[in-house]
C-alpha positions as CSV (number, residue, x, y, z in Angstrom):
1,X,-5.8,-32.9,13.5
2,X,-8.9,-32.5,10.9
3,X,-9.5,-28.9,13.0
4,X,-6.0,-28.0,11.9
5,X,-6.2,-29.6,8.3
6,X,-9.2,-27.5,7.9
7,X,-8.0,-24.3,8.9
8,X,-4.8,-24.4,6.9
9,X,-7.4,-25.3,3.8
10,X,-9.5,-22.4,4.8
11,X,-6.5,-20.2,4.6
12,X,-5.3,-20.8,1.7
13,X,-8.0,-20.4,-0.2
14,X,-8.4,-16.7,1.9
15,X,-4.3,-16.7,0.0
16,X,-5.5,-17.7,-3.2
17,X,-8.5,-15.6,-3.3
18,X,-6.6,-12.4,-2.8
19,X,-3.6,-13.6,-5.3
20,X,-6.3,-13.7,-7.3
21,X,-7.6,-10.5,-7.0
22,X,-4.1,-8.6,-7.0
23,X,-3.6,-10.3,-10.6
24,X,-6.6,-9.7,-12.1
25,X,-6.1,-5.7,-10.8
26,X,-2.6,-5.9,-12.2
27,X,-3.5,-7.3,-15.8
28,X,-6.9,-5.8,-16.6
29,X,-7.5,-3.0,-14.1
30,X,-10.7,-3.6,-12.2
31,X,-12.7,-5.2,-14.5
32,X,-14.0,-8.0,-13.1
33,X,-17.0,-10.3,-15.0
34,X,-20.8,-9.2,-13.5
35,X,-22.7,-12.3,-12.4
36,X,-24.9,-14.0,-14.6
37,X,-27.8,-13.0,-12.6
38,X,-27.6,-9.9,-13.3
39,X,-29.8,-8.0,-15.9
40,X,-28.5,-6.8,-18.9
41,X,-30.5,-3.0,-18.3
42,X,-28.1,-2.7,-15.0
43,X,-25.0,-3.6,-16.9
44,X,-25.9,-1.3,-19.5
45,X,-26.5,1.5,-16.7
46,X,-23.0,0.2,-15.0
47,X,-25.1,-1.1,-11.9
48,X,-23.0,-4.2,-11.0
49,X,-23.5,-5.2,-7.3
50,X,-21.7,-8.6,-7.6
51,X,-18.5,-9.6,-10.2
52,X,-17.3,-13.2,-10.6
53,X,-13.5,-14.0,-9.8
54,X,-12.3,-17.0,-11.0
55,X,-9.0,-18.9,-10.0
56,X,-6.8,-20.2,-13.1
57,X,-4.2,-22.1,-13.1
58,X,-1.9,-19.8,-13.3
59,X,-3.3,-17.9,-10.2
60,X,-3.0,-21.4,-7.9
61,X,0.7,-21.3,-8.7
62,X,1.6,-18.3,-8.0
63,X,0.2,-19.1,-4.7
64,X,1.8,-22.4,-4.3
């Protein structure tokens, strides 16, 4: 039962992740926020290896 619990978890977050993702494409285009980590020369120079994706809300009821 917990192995079943915690693949239906697993999935929906893999759902919500990629509601996510077809949202933020649909309302802003690609333009996803670089990591923090990243240094502000390779922003500058549009080098951004790594964006941060956020789930709102908004995003987590769409899903449900």
């Amino acid at each position: 039962m917990a192995a079943l619990l915690a693949r239906l978890a697993i999935n929906i977050i893999r759902m919500m992740s990629v509601i996510v993702v077809l949202r933020r494409i649909e309302q802003c285009g690609i333009s996803f926020n670089p990591s923090a980590d990243i240094s502000p020369d390779n922003i500058k120079d549009d080098i951004i290896p790594s964006r941060e994706v956020g789930i709102t809300y908004e995003d987590f009821e769409a899903c449900i």
